[in-house]
C-alpha positions as CSV (number, residue, x, y, z in Angstrom):
1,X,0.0,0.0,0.0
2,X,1.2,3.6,-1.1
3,X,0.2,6.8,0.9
4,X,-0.5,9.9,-0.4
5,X,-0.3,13.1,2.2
6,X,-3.6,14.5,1.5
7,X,-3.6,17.5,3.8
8,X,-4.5,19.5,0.6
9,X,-8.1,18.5,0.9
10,X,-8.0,20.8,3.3
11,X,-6.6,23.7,1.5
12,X,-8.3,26.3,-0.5
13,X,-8.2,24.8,-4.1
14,X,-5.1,27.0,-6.1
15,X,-3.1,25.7,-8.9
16,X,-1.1,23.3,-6.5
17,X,-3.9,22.2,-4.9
18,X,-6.1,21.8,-7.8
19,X,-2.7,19.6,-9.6
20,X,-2.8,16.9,-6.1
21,X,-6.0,17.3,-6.7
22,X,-6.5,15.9,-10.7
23,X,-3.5,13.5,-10.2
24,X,-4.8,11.6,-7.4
25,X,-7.8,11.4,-8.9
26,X,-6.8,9.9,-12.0
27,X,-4.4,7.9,-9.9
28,X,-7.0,6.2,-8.3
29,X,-8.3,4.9,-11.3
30,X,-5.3,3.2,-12.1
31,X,-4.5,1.3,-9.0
32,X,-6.1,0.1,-6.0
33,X,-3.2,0.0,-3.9
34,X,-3.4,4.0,-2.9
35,X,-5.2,5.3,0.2
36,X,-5.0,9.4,1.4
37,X,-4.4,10.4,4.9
38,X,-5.9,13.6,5.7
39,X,-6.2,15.6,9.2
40,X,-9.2,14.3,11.5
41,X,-9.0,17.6,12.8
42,X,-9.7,19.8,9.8
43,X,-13.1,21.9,9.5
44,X,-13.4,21.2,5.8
45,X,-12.9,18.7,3.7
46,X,-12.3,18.6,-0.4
47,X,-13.5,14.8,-1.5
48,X,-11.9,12.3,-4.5
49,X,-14.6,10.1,-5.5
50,X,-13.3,6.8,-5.6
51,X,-10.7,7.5,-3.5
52,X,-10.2,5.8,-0.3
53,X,-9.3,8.6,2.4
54,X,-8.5,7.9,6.2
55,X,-8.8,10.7,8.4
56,X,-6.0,10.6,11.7
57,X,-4.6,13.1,14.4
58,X,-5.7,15.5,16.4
59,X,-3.3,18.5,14.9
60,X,-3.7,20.1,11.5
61,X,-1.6,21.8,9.1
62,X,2.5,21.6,9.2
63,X,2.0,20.7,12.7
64,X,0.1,17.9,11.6
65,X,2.4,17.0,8.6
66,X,5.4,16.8,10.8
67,X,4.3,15.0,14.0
68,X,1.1,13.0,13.5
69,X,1.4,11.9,9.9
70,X,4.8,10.1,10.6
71,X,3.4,8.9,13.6
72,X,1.0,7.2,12.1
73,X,3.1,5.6,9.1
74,X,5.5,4.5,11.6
75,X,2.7,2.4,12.9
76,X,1.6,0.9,9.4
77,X,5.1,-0.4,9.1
78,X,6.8,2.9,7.5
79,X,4.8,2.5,3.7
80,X,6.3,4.8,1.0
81,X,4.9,8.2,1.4
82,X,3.7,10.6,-1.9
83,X,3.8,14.0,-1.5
84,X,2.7,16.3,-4.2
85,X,2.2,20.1,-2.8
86,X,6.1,21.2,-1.8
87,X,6.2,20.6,1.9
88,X,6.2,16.8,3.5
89,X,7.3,15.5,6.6
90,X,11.2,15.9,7.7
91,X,11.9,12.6,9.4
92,X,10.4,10.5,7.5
93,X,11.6,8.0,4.6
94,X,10.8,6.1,2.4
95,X,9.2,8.8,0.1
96,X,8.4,11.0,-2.9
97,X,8.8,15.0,-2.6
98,X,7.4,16.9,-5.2
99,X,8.4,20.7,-5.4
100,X,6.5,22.4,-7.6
101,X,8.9,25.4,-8.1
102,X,11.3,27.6,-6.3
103,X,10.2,31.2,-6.6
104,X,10.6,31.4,-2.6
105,X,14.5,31.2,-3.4
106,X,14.3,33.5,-6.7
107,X,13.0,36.2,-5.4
108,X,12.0,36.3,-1.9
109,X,10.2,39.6,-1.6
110,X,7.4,37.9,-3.2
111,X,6.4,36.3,0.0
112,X,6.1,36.8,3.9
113,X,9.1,36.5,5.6
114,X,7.3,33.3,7.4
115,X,6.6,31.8,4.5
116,X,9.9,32.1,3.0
117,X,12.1,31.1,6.6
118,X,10.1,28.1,7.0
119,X,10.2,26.8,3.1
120,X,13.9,28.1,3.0
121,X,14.2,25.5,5.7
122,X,12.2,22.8,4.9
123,X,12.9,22.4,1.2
124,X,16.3,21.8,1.0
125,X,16.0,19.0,3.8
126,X,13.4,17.1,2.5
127,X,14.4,16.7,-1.1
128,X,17.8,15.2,0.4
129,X,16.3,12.7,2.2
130,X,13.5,11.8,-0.4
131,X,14.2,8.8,-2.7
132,X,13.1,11.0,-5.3
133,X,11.9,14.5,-6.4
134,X,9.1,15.0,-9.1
135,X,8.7,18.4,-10.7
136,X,6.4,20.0,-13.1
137,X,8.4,20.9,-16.0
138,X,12.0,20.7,-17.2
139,X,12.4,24.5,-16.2
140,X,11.7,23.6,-12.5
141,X,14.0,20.6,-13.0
142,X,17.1,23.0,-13.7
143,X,16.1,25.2,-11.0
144,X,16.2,22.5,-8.6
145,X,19.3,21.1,-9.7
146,X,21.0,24.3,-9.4
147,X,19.2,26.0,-6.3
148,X,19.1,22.9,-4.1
149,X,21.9,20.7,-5.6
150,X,19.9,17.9,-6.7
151,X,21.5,15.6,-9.2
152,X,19.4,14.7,-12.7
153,X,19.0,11.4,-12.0
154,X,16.5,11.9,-8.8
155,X,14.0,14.1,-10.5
156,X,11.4,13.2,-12.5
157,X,9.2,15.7,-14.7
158,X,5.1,15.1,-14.8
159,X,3.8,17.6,-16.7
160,X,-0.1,19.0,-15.3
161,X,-3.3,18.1,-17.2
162,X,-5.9,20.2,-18.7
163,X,-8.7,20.4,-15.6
164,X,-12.5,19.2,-16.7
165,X,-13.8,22.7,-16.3
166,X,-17.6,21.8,-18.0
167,X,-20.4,24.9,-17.9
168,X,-23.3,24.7,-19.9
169,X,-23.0,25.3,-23.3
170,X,-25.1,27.9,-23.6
171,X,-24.0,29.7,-19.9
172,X,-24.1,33.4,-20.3
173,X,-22.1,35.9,-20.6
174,X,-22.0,37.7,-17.4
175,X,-19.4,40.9,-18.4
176,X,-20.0,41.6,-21.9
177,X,-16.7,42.1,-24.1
178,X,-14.1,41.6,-21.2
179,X,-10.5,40.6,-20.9
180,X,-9.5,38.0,-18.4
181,X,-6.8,36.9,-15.8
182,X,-6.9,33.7,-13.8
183,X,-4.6,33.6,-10.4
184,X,-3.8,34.1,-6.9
185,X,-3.8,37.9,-6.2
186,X,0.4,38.0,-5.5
187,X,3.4,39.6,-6.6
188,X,4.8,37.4,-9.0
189,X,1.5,37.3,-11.2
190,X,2.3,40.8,-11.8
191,X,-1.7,42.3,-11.4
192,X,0.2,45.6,-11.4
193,X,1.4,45.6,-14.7
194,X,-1.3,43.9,-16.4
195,X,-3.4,46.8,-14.5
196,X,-0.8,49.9,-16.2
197,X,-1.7,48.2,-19.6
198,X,-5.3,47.8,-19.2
199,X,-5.8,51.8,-17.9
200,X,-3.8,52.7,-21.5
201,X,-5.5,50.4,-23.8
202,X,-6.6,52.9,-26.7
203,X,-10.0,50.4,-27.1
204,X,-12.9,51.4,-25.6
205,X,-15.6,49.4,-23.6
206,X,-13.5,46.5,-22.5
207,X,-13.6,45.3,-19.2
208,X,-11.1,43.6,-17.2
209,X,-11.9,40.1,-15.4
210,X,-9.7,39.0,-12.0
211,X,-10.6,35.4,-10.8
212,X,-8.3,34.9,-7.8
213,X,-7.8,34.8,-4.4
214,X,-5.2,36.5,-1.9
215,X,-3.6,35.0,0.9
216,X,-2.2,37.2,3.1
217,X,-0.4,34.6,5.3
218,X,1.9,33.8,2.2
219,X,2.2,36.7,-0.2
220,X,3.2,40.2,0.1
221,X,-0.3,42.4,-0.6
222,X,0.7,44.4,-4.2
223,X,0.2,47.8,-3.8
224,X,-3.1,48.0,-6.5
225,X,-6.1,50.1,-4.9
226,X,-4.4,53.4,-7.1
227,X,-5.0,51.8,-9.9
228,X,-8.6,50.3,-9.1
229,X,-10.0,53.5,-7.7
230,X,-13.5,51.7,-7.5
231,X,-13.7,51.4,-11.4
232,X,-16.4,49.5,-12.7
233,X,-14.8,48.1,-15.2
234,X,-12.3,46.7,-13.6
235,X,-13.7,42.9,-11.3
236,X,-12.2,41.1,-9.3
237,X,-14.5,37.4,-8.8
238,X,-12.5,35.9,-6.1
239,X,-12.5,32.3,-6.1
240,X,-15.0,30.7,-8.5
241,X,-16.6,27.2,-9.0
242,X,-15.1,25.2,-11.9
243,X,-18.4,26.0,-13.9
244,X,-17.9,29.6,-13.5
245,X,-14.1,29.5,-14.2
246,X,-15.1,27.5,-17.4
247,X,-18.0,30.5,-18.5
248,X,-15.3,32.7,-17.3
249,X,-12.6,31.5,-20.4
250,X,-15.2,30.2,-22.6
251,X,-16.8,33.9,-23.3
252,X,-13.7,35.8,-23.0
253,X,-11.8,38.2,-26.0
254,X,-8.5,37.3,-24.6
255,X,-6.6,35.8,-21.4
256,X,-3.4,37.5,-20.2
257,X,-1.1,35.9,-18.1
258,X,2.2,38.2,-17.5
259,X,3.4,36.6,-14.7
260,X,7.0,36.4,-13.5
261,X,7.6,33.5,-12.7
262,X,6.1,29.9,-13.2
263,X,6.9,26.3,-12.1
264,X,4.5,25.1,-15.1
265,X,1.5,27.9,-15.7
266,X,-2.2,26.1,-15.5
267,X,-4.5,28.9,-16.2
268,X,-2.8,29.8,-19.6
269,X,-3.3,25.9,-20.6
270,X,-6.9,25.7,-19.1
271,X,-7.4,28.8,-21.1
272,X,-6.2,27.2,-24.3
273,X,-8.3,24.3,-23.6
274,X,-11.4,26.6,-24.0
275,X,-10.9,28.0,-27.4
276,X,-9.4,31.3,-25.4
277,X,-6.7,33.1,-26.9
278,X,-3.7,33.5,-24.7
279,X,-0.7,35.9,-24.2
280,X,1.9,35.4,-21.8
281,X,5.2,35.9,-20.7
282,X,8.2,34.6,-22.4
283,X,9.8,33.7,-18.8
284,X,10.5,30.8,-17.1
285,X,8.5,27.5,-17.5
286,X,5.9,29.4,-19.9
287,X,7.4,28.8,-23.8
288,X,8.0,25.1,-22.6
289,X,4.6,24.9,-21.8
290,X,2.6,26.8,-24.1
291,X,5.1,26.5,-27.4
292,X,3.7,28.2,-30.7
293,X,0.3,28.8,-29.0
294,X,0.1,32.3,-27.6
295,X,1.7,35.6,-28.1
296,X,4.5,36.2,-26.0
297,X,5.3,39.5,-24.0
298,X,7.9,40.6,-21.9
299,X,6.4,41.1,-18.2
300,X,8.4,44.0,-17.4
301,X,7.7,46.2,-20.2
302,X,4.3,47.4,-19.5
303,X,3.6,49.2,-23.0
304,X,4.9,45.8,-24.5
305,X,1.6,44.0,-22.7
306,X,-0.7,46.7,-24.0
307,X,0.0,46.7,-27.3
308,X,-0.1,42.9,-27.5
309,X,-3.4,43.2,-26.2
310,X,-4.8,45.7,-28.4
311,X,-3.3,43.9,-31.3
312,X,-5.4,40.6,-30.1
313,X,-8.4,42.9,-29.6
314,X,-8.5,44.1,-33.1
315,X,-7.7,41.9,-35.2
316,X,-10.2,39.0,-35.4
317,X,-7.8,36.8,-37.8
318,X,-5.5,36.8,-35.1
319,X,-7.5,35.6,-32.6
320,X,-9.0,32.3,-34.5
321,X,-5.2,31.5,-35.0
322,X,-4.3,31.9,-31.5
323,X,-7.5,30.0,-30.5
324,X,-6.9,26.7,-33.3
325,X,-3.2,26.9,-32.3
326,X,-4.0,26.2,-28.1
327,X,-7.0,23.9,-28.7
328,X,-3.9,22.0,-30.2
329,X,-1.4,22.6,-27.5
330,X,-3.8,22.1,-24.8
331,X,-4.5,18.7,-26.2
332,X,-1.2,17.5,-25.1
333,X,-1.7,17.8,-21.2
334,X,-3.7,15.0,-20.1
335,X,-4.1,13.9,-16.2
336,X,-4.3,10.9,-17.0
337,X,-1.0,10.7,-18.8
338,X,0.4,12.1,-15.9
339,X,-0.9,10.1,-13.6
340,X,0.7,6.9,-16.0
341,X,4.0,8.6,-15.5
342,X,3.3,9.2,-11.1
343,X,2.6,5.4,-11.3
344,X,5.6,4.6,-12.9
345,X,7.3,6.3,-10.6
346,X,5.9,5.3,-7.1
347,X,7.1,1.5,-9.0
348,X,10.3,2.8,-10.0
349,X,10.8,3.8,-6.2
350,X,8.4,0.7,-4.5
């Protein structure tokens, strides 16, 4: 029997959460030999159907993670241990650490100083004593080998899937001719620049879409209520249902995506998948991922983002190109490949 930490059940669903979320599930499907452990503790509770999930401890969180999970595998005769959201247990072996990416290390003032002491910390112990590291793309892969030491041979790449957002084929349109952004309201996503572009865009009667949520606990709060002002053209959401995330790309003129840094860069793909058409930064993890698909600006360069987006906006040949060109992309991230190549894996190490 394998484990999987599943203390993300009990997390508000991000990217990371939403990728240990669509792995497991599909893992499940593939063997029966898998079973979650989750804090007993914990008010809420996100649930895998068809997954087998056993609830222990008393404690939640990192507390949790680093006294009463280990505890408990101890007892079961110390199984191997999957952990896919960065953090796992210290003293603990055998198991599978995956770090999703190292921004923490790249640029620090992105975070709280909490955040960053405690993942500074953690990190670099736990992928020493792991039998092996998975990442999310081969641009996290280099990062780890040269930020944390790691050599090639103990990391493995699994690429994310394309999430099964569904809405209604004929959901409406909530926000008329809009542009869109998909992310955690933090530094690195760069809000503040896509903001500067949007308040010099030369086309009229656009609005601009913010699906997100903000955790203070982690990030540093950008400095963006001067350039909000209480416009009405200008929305944030806040976390949405997968049906309303799925409206959301399905009825947009364009997604933008100018973020700093990725370990892999879901929204942009998930976006893709919808017949959405995409620009985003040429940083990072983002050209591995998204290829020929989207139109590419530099993050920094604030005048660069608006005229790609007024180019998209006005010229309708351009968008049916972008749009053919990520249904096509998008195709090739499947969570069910990945969770193949997590299978193979978890044998490789078991």
């Amino acid at each position: 029997m394998v484990f999987i930490n599943a203390r993300f059940l009990t997390q508000t669903l991000t990217g990371t959460q939403r990728w240990a979320v669509e792995l497991t599930r599909e893992l499940t499907t593939l063997t029966q030999d898998v079973e979650l452990i989750a804090p007993e503790a914990s008010e809420t509770l996100m649930t895998i159907e068809g997954a087998r999930i056993h609830r222990y401890g008393r404690l939640r969180g990192h507390m949790w993670e680093q006294m009463e999970l280990p505890a408990y595998l101890k007892k079961q005769g110390c199984p191997l241990l999957v952990n896919l959201c960065n953090t796992a247990p210290l003293r603990y072996s055998p198991q599978i650490v995956t770090v999703l990416d190292l921004s923490f290390l790249r640029n620090p003032r992105w975070f709280s100083k909490r955040f960053y002491l405690y993942y500074s910390f953690l990190i670099p112990r736990i992928v020493k004593g792991a039998e092996m590291v998975v990442t999310i793309s081969e641009f996290s892969k280099r990062e780890i080998m040269e930020l944390l030491g790691v050599p090639a041979q103990k990391i493995r790449v699994v690429y994310c899937g394309v999430s099964a957002l569904s809405a209604a084929r004929n959901s409406p349109n909530r926000y008329g001719r809009y542009i869109l952004t998909v992310s955690s309201i933090d530094p690195r996503k760069n809000l503040k620049n896509l903001l500067l572009a949007y308040r010099g865009l030369s086309t009229e009667g656009v609005k601009l879409v913010i699906a997100g949520t903000h955790n203070e606990r982690v990030f540093r709060r950008g400095n963006l209520e001067g350039l909000i002002n209480d416009r009405e053209d200008i929305i944030f959401t806040g976390h949405l249902p997968d049906a309303e995330l799925s409206a959301l790309y399905r009825h947009a003129l364009v997604f933008v995506y100018p973020s700093f840094y990725e370990g892999f860069g879901l929204p942009p793909v998930e976006a893709m998948a919808h017949g959405c058409p995409v620009i985003t930064s040429r940083v990072a993890s983002l050209p591995e991922v998204c290829g020929d698909a989207v139109l590419y600006v530099n993050p920094h360069d604030v005048d660069d983002i608006r005229r790609a987006i007024e180019r998209v906006l006005s010229d309708k040949g351009l968008r049916e190109e972008l749009k053919e060109r990520g249904i096509k992309r998008a195709g090739l991230f499947s969570w069910s490949d990945s969770a193949r190549r997590l299978l193979d894996i978890i044998k490789e190490v078991h």
